[in-house]
N, C-alpha and C positions, 0 to 999 in steps of 0.2 A: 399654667397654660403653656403646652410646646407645641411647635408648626412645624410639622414634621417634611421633612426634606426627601421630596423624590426623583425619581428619576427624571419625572416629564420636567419637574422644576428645571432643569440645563437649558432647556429653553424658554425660559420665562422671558428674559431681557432681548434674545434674539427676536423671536417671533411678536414679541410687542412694540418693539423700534420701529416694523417695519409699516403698520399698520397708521400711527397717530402721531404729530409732533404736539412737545406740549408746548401749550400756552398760557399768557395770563390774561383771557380775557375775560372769564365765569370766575371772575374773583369774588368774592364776597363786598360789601358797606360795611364793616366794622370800624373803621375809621371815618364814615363820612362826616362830616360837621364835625370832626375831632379839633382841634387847634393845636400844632405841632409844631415846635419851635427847634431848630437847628442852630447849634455855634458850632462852627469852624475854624481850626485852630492853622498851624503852619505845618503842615505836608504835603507831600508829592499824591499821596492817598486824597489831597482834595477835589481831586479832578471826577472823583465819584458821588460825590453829593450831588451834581447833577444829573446823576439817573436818580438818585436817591429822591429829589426832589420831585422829579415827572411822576417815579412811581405815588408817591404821597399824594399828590394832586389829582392822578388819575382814581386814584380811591378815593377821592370828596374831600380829604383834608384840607383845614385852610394851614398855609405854610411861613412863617417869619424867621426869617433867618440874621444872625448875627456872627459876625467874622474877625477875627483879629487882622491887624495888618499883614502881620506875614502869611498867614491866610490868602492873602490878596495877590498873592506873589504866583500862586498857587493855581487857581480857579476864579476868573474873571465876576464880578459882582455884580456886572451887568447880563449874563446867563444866567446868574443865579436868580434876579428879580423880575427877571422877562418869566421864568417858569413858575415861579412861584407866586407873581402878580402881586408883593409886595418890594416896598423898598426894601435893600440889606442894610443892617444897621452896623457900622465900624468903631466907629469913635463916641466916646461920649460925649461931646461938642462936637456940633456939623452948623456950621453958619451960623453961629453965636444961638444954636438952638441946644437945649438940653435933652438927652437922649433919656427918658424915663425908665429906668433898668428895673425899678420896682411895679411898675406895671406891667411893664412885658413880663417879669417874672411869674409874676399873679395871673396873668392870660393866657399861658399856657395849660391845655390837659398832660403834656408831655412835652418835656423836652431831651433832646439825644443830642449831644458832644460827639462828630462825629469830622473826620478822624479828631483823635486826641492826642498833643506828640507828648514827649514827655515831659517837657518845661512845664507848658498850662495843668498837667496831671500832676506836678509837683506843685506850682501855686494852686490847684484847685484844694488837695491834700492839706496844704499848710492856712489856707484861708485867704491867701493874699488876695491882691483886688485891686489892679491895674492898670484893668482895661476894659472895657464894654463887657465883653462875655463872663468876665468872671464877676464882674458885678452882677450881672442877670441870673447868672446859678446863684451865686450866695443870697440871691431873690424869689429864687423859686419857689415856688408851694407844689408843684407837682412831682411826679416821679420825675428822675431823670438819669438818664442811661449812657455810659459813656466806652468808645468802641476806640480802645488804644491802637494807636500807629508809628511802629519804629523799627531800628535795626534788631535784629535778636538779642547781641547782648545789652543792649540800652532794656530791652525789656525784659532778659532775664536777672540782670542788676537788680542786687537787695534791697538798694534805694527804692528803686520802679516801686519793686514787688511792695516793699511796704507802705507803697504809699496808694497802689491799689488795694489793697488793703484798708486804709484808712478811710479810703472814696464809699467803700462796699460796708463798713463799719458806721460808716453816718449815712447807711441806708440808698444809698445812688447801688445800680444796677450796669453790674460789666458784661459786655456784647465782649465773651471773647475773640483773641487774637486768632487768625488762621498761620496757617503753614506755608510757606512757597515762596515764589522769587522775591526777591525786596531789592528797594531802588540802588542798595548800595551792590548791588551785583551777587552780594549773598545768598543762599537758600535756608530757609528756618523757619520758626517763627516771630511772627512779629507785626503780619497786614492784616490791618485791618479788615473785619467782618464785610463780606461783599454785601449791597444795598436792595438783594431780596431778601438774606436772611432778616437785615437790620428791620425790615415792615415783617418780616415775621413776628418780630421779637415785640414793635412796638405794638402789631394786634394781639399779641399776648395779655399785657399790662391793662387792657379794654376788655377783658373777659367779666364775661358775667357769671351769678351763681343761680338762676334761678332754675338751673336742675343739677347742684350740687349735690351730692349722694348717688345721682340715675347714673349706673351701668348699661351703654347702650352698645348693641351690637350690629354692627349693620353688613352686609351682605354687598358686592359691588362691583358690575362689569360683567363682560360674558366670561363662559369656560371653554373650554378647547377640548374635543374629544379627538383625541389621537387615533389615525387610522393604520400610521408606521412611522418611525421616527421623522418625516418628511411635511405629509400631509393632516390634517385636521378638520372636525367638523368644528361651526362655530356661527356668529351670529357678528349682528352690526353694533353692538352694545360697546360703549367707549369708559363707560364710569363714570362719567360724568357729575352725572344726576347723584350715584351712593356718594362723592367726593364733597360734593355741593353740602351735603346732607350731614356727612360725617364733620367737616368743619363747624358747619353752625352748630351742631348740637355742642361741638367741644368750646366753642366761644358763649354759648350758655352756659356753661358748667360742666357739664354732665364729662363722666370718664368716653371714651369710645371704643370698642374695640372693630377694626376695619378686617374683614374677610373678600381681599380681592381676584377676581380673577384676571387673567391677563390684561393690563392697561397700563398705559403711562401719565394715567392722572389719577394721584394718589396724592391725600393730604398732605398740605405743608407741614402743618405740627407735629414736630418731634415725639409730644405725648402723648398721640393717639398709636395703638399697638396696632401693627399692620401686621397680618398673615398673608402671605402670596400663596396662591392655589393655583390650579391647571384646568382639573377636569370637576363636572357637578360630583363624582364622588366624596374625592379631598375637599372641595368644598361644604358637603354634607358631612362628614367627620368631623372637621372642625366646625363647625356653625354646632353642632350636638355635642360637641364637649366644650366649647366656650358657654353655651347658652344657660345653665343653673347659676350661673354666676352674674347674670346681667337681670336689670329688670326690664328693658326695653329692647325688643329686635324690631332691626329692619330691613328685611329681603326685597332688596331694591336690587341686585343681579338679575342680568337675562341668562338663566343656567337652562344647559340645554336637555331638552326633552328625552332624546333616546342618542343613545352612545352605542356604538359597535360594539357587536358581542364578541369579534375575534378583532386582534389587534398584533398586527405584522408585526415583526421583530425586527427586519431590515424592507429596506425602499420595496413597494409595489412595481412591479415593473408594468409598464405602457404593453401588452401584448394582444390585447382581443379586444375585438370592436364593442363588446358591451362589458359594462363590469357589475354585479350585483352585490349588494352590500346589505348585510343587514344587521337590523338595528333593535337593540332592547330600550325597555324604559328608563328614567335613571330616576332615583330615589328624590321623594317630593319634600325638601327641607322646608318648604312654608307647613305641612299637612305634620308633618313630624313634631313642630315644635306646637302647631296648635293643640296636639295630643299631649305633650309635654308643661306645655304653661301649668302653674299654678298661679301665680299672683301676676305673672309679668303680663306685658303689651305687645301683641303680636301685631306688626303691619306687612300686609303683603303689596307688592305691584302687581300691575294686571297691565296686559298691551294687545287691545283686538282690533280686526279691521269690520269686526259688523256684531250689532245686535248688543254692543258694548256696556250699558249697565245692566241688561241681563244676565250675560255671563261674568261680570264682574261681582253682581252681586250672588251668583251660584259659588262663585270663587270663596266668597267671604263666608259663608255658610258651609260650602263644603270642606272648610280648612279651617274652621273655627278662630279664623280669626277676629280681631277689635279695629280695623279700619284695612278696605284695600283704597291704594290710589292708584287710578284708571289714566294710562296714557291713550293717545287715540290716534291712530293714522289715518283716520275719515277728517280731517280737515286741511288747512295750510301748517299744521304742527307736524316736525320733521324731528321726532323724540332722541334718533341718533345721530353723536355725532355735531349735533346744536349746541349752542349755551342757552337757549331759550326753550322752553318748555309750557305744555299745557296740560293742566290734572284735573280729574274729577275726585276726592275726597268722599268715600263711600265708609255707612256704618252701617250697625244692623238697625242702626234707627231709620235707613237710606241715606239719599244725599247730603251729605253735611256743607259740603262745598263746593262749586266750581270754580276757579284760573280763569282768569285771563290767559294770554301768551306773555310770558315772564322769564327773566333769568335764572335758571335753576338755584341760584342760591337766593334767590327770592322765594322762588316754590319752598326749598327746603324751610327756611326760616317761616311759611306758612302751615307745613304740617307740622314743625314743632307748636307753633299757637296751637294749631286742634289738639295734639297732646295735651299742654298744658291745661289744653278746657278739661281734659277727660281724666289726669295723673292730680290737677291742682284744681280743685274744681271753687275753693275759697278763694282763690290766690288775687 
């Protein structure tokens, strides 16, 4: 599969900055009720486990944090328990009480060593056991992830190297090192993983398989019909909704493959393949050469209806009081692939302001598709541009389902269930 690179692509990044800033608030629940355990070792890099920690909590994690003394020196442990709304644990004696390092180890689903300097990465390597935190790892039962923090040459030393080595050899998982300024005034590498990647990483390890094998392809955001290098036809569609969608199917299992058009909310995960597109052309090209390869599409883009049939090669000029513009249809990728299916799962979106499971359900019959979901502008649901959203789930059986007003990765995490009714019908 290649994603062919055109001209209108030069202004993907331009003309999409200027539209949407992104955010994190249509995140996903894959860590709610998780229990997520933090050690904190001695760096200047530990002044970041306090976003590290908001973001965790603001995804439903419950948070336990254990810190070495030099650690302390670092990031105050009174910030650290106000956010996380447990005690931080330091010592293994705290007022003639014993700090249970085998149960915390055992009560974690995850634990992440974050920053790591290089002292505790050598006693973790060698086994030692000296102090609270490395008592709690060599108690672990769960995965545990560790996100090294030092000067470049401390971490490109053969020592380091081999003893990250040894951590990834008895099964622990390395958040590598990034690139850039370090505290000693150097440039290189050596800092620590910034603390969105590090919740990317740990919603990784919480993946589920129950649609391992499914090839899914999803469709996502509006497209932009070019009138001259300047100007564009296009619509209110932000991705949102395909974004919401493409996450959760990949934290079920399933591979994804993403066909976006202009947006700046595009999957966090690294392993979902993303194609950038412009116009509903390029994106009908690729959606029909990705599609024999997937067993599940889902054309959730608002791709637009008719594109100019002549397209300026330089700026329009502002010269006459009226300007007339005309317009062809542009090629129907839901109707195409319905004619295409053999075994796979075709889902279409549908968005009307009247008369709405009528024409929704004409949609799904005339496009042979196996579910449309119906957004609706006839109530207080405002589909773009929201993190909240409201659906109707249509089949040829009829209504299968209706939403409430919900987060779109709530929605999305609700048409995979109808999937699964329909892909896993024993399950």
């Amino acid at each position: 599969m290649i994603a062919r690179k055109t001209a209108s692509t030069k202004y993907y990044e331009s003309h999409t900055q200027l539209f949407y800033k992104f955010d994190y608030k249509n995140k996903n629940v894959v860590l709610k009720g998780k229990k997520i355990l933090i050690g904190i070792t001695g760096s200047i890099a530990a002044y970041k486990i306090i976003y590290l920690t908001r973001l965790l909590v603001k995804n439903g994690a419950e948070v336990q944090i254990v810190m070495t003394e030099a650690a302390t020196k670092f990031v105050s442990p009174l910030v650290l328990s106000t956010l996380s709304k447990n005690k931080v644990l330091i010592n293994l004696f705290d007022d003639d009480v014993w700090a249970n390092h085998v149960a915390l180890g055992r009560w974690a689903d995850a634990m992440i060593i974050a920053p790591l300097s290089c002292n505790t990465l050598a006693k973790m390597a060698h086994g030692l056991c000296d102090n609270l935190l490395l008592a709690v790892y060599l108690s672990a039962t769960c995965k545990v992830l560790f996100a090294p923090a030092m000067d470049e040459d401390m971490w490109h030393h053969p020592a380091t190297q081999k003893n990250v080595d040894a951590l990834i050899k008895n099964g622990n998982i390395l958040l590598g090192v990034d690139s850039g300024e370090l505290a000693s005034g150097l440039t290189g590498e050596g800092r620590m993983m910034e603390p969105e990647k590090m919740l990317i990483e740990l919603k990784k390890i919480f993946r589920k398989d129950d649609l391992k094998g499914q090839i899914v392809l999803i469709t996502s955001g509006p497209t932009y019909e070019l009138l001259d290098p300047v100007r564009f036809i296009a619509n209110h569609s932000t991705g949102k909704m395909g974004t919401a969608l493409a996450e959760a199917f990949y934290e079920n299992g399933a591979d994804v493959i993403f066909i976006s058009g202009p947006s700046v909310y595009l999957p966090e995960y690294e392993d979902i393949k993303i194609i950038k597109v412009i116009s509903a052309d390029e994106m009908y090209e690729q959606a029909i050469a990705v599609f024999p390869q997937t067993t599940i599409a889902i054309l959730a883009a608002a791709v637009a209806d008719y594109t100019p049939i002549e397209k300026s090669e330089i700026k329009i000029k502002k010269n006459e009081n009226e300007f007339t513009l005309t317009l062809k249809k542009t090629k129907d990728i839901l109707k195409k692939l319905g004619k295409l299916k053999e075994n796979q799962l075709v889902i279409g979106f549908a968005l009307e302001t009247n008369n709405e499971i009528e024409y929704a359900n004409k949609k799904l019959k005339e496009k042979n598709a196996d579910f449309i979901i119906l957004n609706s502008l006839n109530s207080k649901n405002e589909p773009f541009g929201s993190d909240n959203n409201k659906v109707t789930i249509l089949s040829n059986k009829g209504v299968e389902f209706e939403s409430d007003l919900l987060k779109k990765s709530k929605i999305a995490n609700l048409v995979i269930e109808k999937i699964k009714e329909k892909i896993l019908p024993n399950a």
